[in-house]
C-alpha positions as a LaTeX table, in Angstrom:
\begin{tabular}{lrrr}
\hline
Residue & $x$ (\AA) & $y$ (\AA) & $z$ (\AA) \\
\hline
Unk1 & 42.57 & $-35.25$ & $-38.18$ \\
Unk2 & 42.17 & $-38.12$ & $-35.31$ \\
Unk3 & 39.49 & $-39.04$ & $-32.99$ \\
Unk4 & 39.44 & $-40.50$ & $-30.16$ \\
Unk5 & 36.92 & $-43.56$ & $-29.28$ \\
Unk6 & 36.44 & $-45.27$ & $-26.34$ \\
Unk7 & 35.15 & $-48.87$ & $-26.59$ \\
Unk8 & 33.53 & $-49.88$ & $-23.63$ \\
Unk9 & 33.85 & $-53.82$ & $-23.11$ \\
Unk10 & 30.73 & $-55.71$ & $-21.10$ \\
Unk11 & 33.56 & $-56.65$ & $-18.35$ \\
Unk12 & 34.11 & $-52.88$ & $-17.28$ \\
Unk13 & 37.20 & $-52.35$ & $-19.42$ \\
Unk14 & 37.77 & $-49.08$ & $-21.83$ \\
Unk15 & 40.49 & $-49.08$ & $-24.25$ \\
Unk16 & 40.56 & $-46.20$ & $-26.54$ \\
Unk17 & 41.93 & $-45.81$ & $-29.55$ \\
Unk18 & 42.68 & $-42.99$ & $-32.41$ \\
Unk19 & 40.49 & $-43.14$ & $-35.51$ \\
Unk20 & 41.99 & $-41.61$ & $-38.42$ \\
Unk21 & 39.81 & $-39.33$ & $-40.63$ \\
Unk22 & 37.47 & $-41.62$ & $-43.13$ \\
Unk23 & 38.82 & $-44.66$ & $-41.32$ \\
Unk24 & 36.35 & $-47.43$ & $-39.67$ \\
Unk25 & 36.52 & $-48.24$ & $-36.32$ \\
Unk26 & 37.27 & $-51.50$ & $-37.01$ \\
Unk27 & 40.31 & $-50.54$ & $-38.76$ \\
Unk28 & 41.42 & $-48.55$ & $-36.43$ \\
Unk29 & 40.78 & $-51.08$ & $-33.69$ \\
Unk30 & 42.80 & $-53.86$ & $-35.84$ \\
Unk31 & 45.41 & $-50.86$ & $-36.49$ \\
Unk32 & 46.45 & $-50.61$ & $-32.44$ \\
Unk33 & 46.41 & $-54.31$ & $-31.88$ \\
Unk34 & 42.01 & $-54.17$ & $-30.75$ \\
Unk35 & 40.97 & $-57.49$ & $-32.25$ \\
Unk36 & 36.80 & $-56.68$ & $-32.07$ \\
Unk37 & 34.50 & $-59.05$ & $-33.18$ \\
Unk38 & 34.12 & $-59.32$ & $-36.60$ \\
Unk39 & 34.14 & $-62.11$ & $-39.46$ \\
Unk40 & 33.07 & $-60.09$ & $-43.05$ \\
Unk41 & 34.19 & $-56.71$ & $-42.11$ \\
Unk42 & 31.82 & $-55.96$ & $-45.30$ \\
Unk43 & 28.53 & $-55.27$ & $-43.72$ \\
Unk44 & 27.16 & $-58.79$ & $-44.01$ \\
Unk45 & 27.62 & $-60.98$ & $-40.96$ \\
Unk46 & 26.63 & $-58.35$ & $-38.27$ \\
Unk47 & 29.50 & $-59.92$ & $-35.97$ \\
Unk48 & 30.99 & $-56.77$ & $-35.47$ \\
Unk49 & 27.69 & $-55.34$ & $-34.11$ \\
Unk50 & 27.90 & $-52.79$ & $-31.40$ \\
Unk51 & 26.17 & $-49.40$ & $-29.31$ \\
Unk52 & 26.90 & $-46.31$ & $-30.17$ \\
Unk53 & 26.32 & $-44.05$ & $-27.02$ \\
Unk54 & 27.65 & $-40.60$ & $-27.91$ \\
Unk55 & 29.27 & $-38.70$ & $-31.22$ \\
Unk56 & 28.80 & $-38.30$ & $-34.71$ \\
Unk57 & 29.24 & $-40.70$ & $-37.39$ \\
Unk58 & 28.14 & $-41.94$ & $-40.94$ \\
Unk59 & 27.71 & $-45.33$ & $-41.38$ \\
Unk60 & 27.00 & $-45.36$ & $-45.40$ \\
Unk61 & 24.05 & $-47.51$ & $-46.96$ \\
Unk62 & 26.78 & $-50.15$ & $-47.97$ \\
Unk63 & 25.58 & $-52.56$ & $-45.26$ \\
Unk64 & 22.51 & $-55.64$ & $-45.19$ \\
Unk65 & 20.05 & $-55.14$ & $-43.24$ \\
Unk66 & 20.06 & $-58.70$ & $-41.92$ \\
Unk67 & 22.83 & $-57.23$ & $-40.44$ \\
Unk68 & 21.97 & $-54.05$ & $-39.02$ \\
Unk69 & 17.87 & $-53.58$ & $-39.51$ \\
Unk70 & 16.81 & $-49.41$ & $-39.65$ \\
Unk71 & 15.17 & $-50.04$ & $-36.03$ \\
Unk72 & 18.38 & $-51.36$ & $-34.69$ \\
Unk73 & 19.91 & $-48.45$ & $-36.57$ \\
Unk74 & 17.33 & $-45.88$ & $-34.90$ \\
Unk75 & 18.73 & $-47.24$ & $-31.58$ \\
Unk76 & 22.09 & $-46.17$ & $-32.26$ \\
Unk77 & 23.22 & $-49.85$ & $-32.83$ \\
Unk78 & 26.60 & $-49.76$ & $-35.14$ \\
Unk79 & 28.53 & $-51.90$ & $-37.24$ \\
Unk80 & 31.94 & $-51.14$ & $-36.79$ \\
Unk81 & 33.43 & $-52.25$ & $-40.00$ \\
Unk82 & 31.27 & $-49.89$ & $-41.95$ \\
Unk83 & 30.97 & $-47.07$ & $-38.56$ \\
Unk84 & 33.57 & $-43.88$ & $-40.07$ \\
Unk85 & 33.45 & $-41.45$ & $-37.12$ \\
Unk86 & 33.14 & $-37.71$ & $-37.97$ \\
Unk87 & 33.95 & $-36.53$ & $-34.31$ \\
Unk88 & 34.96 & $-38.30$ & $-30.55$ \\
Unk89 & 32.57 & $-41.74$ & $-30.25$ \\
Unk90 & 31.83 & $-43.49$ & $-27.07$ \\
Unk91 & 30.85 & $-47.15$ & $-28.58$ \\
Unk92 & 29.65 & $-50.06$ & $-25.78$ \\
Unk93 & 31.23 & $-53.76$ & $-27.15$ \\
Unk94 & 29.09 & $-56.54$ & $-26.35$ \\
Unk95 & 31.93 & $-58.80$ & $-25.69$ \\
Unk96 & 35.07 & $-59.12$ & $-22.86$ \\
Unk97 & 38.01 & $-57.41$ & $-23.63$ \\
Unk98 & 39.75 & $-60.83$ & $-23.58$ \\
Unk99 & 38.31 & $-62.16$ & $-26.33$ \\
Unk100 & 39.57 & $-59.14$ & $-28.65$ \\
Unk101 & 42.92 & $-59.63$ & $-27.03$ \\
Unk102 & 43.09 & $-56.64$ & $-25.40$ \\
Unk103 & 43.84 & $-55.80$ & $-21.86$ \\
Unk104 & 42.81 & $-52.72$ & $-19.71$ \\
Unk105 & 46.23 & $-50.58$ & $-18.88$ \\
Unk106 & 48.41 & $-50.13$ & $-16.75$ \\
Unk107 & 50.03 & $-45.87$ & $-15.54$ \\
Unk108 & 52.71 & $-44.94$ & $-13.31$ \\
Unk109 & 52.48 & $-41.90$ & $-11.49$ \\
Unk110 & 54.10 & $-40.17$ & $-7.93$ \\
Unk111 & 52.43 & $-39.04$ & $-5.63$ \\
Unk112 & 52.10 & $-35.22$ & $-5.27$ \\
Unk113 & 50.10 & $-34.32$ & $-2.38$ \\
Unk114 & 47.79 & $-36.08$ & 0.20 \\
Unk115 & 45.63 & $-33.84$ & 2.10 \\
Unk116 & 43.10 & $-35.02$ & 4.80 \\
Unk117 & 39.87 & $-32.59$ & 3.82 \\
Unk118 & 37.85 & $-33.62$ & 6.99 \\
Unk119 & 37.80 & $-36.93$ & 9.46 \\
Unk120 & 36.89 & $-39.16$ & 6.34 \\
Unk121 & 37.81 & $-37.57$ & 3.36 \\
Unk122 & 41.38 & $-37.75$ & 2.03 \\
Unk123 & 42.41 & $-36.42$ & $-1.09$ \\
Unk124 & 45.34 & $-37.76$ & $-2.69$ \\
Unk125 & 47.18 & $-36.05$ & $-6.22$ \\
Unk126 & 49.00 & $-38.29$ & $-8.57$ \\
Unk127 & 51.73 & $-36.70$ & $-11.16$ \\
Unk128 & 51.28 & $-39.17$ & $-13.92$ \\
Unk129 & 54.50 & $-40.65$ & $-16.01$ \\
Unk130 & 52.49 & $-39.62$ & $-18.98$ \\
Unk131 & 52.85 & $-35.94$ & $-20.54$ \\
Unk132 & 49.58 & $-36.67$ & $-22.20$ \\
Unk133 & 48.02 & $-37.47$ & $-18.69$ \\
Unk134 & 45.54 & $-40.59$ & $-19.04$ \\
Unk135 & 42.45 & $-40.88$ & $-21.22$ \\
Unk136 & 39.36 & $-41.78$ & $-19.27$ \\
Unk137 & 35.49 & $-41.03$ & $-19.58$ \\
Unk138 & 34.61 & $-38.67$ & $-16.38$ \\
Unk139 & 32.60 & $-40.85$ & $-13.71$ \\
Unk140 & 35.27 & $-43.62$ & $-14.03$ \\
Unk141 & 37.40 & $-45.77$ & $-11.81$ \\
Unk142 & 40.87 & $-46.89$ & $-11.43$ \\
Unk143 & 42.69 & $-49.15$ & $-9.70$ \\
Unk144 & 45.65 & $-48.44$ & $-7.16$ \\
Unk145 & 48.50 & $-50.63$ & $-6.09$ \\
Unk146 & 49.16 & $-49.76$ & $-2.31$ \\
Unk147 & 52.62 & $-49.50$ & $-1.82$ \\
Unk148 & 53.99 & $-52.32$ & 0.31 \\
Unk149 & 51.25 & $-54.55$ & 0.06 \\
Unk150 & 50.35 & $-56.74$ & $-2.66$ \\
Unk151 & 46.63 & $-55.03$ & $-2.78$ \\
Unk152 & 44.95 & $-52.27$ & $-4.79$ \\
Unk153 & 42.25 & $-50.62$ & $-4.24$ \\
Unk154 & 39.52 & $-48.98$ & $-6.82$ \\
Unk155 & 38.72 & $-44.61$ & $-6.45$ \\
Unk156 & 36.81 & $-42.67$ & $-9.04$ \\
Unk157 & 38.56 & $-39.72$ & $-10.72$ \\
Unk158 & 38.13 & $-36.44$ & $-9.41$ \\
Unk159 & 40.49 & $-34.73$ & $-11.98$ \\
Unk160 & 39.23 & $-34.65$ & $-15.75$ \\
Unk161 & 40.75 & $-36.88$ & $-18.17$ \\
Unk162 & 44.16 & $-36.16$ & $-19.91$ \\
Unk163 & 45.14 & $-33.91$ & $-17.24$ \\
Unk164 & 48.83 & $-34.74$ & $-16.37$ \\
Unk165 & 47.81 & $-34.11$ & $-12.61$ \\
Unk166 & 44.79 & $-36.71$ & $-11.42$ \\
Unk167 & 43.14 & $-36.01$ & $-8.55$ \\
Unk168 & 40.87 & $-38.60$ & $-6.13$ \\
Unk169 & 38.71 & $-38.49$ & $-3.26$ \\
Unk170 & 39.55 & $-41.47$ & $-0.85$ \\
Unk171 & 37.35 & $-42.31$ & 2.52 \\
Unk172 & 39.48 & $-42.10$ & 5.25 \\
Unk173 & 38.41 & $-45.72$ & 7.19 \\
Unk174 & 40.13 & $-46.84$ & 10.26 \\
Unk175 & 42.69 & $-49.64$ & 10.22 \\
Unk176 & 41.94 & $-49.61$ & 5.90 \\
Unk177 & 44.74 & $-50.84$ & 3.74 \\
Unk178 & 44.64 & $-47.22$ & 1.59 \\
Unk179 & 43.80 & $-45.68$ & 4.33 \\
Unk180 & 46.90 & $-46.43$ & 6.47 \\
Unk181 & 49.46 & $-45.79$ & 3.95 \\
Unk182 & 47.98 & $-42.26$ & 3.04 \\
Unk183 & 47.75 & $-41.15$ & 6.76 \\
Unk184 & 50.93 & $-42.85$ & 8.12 \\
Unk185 & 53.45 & $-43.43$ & 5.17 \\
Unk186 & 52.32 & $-41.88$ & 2.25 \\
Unk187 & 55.45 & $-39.10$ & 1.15 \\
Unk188 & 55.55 & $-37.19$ & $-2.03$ \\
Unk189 & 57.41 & $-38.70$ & $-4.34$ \\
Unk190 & 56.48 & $-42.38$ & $-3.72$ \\
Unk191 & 55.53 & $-44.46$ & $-6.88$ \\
Unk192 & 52.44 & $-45.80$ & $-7.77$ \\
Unk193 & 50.78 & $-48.16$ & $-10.28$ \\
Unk194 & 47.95 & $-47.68$ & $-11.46$ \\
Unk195 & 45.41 & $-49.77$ & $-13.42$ \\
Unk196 & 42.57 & $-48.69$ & $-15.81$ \\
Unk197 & 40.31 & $-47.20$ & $-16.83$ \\
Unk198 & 37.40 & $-49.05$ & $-15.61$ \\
Unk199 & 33.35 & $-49.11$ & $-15.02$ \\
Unk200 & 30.57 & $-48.10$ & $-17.17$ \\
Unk201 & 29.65 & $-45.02$ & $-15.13$ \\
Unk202 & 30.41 & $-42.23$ & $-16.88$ \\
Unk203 & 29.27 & $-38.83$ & $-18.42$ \\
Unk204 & 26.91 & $-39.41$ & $-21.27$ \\
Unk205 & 25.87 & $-36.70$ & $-23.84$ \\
Unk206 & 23.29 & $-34.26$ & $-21.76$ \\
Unk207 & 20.02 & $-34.12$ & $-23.48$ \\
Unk208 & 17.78 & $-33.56$ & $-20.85$ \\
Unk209 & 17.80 & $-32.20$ & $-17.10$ \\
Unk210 & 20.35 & $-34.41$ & $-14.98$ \\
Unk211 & 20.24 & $-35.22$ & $-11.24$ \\
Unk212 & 23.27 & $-36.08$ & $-9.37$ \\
Unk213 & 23.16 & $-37.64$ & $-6.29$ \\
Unk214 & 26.57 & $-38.02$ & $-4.25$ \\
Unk215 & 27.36 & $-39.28$ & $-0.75$ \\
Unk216 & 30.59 & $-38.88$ & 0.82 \\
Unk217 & 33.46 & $-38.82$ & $-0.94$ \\
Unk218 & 31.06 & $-40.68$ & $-3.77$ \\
Unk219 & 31.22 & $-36.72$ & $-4.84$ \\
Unk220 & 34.59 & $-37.59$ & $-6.87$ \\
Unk221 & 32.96 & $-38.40$ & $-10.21$ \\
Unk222 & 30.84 & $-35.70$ & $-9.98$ \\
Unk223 & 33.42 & $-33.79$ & $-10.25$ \\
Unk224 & 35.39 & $-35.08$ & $-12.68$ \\
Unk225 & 31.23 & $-34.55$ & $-14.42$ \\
Unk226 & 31.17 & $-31.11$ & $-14.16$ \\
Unk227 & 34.72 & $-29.80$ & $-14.98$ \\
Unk228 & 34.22 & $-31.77$ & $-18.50$ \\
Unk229 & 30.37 & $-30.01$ & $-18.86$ \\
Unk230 & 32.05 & $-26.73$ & $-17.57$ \\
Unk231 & 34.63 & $-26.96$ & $-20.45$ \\
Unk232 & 32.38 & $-28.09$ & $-22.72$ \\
Unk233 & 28.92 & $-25.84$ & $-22.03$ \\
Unk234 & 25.64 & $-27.42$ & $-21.42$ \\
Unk235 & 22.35 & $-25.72$ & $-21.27$ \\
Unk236 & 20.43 & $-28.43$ & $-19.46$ \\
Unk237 & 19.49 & $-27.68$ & $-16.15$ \\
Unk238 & 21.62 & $-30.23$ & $-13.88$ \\
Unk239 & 21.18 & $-30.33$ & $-9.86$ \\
Unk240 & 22.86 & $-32.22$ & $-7.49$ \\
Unk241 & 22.36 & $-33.35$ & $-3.87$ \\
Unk242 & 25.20 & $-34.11$ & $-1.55$ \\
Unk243 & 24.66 & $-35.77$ & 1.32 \\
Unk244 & 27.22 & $-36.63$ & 4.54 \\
Unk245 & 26.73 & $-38.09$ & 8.09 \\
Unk246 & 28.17 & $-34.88$ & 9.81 \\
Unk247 & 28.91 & $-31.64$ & 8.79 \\
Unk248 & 32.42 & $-31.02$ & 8.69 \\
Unk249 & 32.63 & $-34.28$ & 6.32 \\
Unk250 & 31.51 & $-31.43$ & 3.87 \\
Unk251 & 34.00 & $-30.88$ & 1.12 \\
Unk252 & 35.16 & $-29.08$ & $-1.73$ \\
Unk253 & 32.24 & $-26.39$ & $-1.56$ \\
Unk254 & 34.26 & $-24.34$ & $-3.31$ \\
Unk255 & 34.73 & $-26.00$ & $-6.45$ \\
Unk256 & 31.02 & $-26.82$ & $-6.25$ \\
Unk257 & 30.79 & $-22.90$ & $-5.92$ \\
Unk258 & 33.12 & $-22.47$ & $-8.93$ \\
Unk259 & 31.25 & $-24.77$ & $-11.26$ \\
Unk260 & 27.81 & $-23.09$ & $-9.96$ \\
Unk261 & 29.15 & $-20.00$ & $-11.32$ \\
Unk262 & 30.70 & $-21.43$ & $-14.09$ \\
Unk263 & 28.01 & $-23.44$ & $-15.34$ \\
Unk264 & 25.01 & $-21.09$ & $-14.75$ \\
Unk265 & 22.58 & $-24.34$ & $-15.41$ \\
Unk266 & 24.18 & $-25.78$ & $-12.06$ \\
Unk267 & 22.69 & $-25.81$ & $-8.81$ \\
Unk268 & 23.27 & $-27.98$ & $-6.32$ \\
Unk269 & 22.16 & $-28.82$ & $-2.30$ \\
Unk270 & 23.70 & $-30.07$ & 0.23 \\
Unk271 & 22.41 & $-32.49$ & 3.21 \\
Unk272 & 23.62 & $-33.97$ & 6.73 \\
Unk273 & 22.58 & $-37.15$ & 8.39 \\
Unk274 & 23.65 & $-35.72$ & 11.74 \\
Unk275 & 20.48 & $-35.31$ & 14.21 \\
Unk276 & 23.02 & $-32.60$ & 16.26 \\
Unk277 & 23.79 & $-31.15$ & 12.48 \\
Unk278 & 23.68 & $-27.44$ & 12.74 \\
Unk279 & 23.02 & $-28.10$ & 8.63 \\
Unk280 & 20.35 & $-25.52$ & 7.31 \\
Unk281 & 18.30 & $-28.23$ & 5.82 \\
Unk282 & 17.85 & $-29.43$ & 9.84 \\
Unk283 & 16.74 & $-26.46$ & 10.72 \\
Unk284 & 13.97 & $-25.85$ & 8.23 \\
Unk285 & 13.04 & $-30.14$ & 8.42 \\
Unk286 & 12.44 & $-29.13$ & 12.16 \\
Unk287 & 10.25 & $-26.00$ & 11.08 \\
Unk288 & 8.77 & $-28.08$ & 8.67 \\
Unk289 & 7.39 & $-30.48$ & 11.35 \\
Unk290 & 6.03 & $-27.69$ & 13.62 \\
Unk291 & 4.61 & $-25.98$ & 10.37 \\
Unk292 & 3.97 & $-28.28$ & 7.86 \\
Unk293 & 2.70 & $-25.58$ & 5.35 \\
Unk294 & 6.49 & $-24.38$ & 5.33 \\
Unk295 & 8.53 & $-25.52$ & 1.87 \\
Unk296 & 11.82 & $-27.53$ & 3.06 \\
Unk297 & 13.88 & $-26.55$ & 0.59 \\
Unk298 & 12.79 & $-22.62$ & 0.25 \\
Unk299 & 13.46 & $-22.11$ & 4.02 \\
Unk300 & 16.95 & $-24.25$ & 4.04 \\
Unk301 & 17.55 & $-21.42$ & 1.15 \\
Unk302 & 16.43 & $-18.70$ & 3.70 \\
Unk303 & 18.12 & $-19.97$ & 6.55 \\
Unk304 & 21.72 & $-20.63$ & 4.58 \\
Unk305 & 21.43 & $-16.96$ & 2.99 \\
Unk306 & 20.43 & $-15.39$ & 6.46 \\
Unk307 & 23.27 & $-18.04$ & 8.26 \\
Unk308 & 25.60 & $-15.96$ & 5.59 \\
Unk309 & 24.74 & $-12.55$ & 7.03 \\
Unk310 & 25.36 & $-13.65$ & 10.42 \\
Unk311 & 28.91 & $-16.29$ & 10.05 \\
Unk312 & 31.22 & $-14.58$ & 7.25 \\
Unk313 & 34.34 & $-12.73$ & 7.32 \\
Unk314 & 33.22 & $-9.75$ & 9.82 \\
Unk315 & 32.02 & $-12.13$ & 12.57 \\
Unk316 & 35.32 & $-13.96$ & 11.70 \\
Unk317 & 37.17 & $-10.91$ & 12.74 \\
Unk318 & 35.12 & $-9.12$ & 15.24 \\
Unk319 & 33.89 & $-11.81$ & 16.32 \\
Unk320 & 30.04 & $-13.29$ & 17.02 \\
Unk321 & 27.67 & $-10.10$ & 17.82 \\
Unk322 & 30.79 & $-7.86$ & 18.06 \\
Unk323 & 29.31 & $-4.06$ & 17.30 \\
Unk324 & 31.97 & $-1.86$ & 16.11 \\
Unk325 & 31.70 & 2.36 & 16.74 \\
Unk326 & 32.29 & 2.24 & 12.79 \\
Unk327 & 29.63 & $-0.66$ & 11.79 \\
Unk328 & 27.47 & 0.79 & 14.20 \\
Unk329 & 27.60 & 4.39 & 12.19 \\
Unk330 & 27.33 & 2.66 & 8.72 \\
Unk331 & 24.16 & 0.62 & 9.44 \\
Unk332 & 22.73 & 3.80 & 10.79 \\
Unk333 & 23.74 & 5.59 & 7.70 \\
Unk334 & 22.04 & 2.69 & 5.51 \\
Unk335 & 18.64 & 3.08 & 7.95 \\
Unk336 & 18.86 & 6.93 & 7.73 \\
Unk337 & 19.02 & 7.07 & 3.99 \\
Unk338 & 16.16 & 4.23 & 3.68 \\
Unk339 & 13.77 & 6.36 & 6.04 \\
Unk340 & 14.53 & 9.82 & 4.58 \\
Unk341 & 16.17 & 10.47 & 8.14 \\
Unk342 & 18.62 & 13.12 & 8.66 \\
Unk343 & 21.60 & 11.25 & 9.55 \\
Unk344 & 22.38 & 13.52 & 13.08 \\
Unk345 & 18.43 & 12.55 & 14.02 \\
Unk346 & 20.14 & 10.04 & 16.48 \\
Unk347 & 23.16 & 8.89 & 17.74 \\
Unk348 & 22.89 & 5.22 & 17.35 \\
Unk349 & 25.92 & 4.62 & 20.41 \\
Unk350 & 22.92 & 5.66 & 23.17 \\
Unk351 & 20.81 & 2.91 & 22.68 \\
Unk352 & 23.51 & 0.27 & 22.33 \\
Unk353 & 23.84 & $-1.88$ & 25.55 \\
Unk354 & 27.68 & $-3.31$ & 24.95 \\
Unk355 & 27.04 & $-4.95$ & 27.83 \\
Unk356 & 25.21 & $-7.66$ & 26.71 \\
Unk357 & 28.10 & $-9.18$ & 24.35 \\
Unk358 & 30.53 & $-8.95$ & 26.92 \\
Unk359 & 29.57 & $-12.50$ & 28.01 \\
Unk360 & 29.79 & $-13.98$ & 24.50 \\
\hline
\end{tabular}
């Protein structure tokens, strides 16, 4: 058995590497060519002292407490030459990766798809080289050559990590460097470099109620975030608000719709900058100022839910207001049944004035 632990350097760069069963991290670090800090690698010095942020290990009683003290201990501070891991660790390094002579990596991939979601939001798919896709903590960056220039630029995962297929939400800005090749020469099939991972934002073990806040295409972590909690289960309630300047920047409701019902514990709400924003929250901020004892957030609830009854797949069809003979008949069936009417007590096509939708 192998696990897999991330060591998060203090200059943004993650290198992971696989611990064997009953191995120390330090071993396993030295194994791969990680040179961490260290100088007894018997639990004297403390050189080798680092965080601990999520997963389970033992670290034996083997060690001084000059160099690791129980409070330090309590804290989830490690040594790593006496750390054995008993599942997946997330440890933070107090030092730059250059000084352990490592380097942050480098993927190729080709592109797969680019698809503009809205006026700003792009999203472009990378097929990575590697069959084993690339390891990453979800809420994590990467760097991305642009083809033809000698520039990169840096995007958050959207995708979760090892997936072959990664996945990243890019704002669409005019006359940008990233922006210019995706919307003018971007083809599948075109190579790319990329470099990573990188950034100390990322998912951390959910112990308590979690509030995400995303703007723009600043979503992308997010949901890298939730896939990983959906996989994994989490009973903590988690809520997230999603803001945007107009409303058709909105994107990717639907996954947040999938991971809502996925991941019962997930809610999330969504808000527009906009002033002419036909958003729901508008609405009820507008009500709110005219009636102050109206809640915000229960009447953008009741205003999206009755929005839903008016704009779905009917009004789609029929179009706005359109009254059918045969919708007509089945809402008077519904009324007839509710009242204890007889259902021939009136034909409902008399007191319908068609007229009046004519001019819609």
């Amino acid at each position: 058995m192998s696990y897999t632990i991330a060591l998060n350097f203090e200059d943004g760069v993650t290198r992971f590497i696989g611990c064997k069963e009953g191995e120390t991290v330090l071993d396993a670090a030295y194994r791969q060519k990680v040179n961490l800090p260290m100088d007894c690698s018997d639990g004297v010095c403390g050189t080798c002292k680092g965080h601990c942020e999520q997963g389970e290990f033992d670290m034996g009683d083997e060690y001084l407490e000059e160099a690791l003290s129980d409070e330090e201990a309590a804290e989830g501070q490690v040594l790593t030459c006496q750390m054995v891991p008993s599942s997946d660790c997330v440890i933070q390094v107090p030092v730059a990766s250059t000084l352990c002579k490592t380097q942050v990596g480098k993927v190729e991939g080709t592109v797969a798809a680019v698809e503009q979601l809205s006026e700003d939001s792009i999203e472009l798919v990378v097929d990575l080289d590697d069959e084993a896709g690339l390891a990453f903590l979800p809420g994590q960056y990467i760097h991305i050559d642009v083809p033809g220039t000698e520039l990169h630029r840096s995007y958050s995962f959207s995708s979760q990590p090892s997936d072959k297929r990664a996945t990243f939400l890019i704002r669409n800005i005019p006359n940008g460097v990233m922006s210019g090749y995706l919307t003018e020469r971007a083809t599948v099939g075109d190579r790319l470099t990329l470099t990573g991972p990188l950034g100390s934002f990322y998912l951390r073990e959910v112990k308590r109620p979690v509030l995400m806040l995303a703007g723009g295409t600043g979503l992308a972590p997010f949901l890298s975030m939730l896939a990983q909690l959906v996989d994994k289960g989490c009973d903590a309630p988690i809520h997230m608000i999603y803001g945007v300047n107009k409303d058709d920047h909105l994107v990717k409701i639907d996954a947040l719709d999938a991971f809502a019902e996925k991941l019962p514990s997930f809610s999330y709400s969504t808000v527009v900058v906009d002033e002419a924003s036909e958003h729901p929250r508008k609405a009820a901020e507008a009500l709110n100022t005219m009636v102050p004892e109206v809640d915000v957030d229960v009447a953008t609830g009741q205003i999206g839910d009755t929005m839903e009854l008016i704009m779905n797949d009917v009004s789609d069809r029929d179009g706005l207001g359109a009254l059918t003979e045969k919708r007509v008949a089945l809402t008077w069936d519904w009324v007839a049944q509710a009242e204890k009417l007889a259902g021939d007590a009136l034909d409902p096509e008399v007191i319908i004035d068609r007229t009046l939708f004519e001019a819609l």
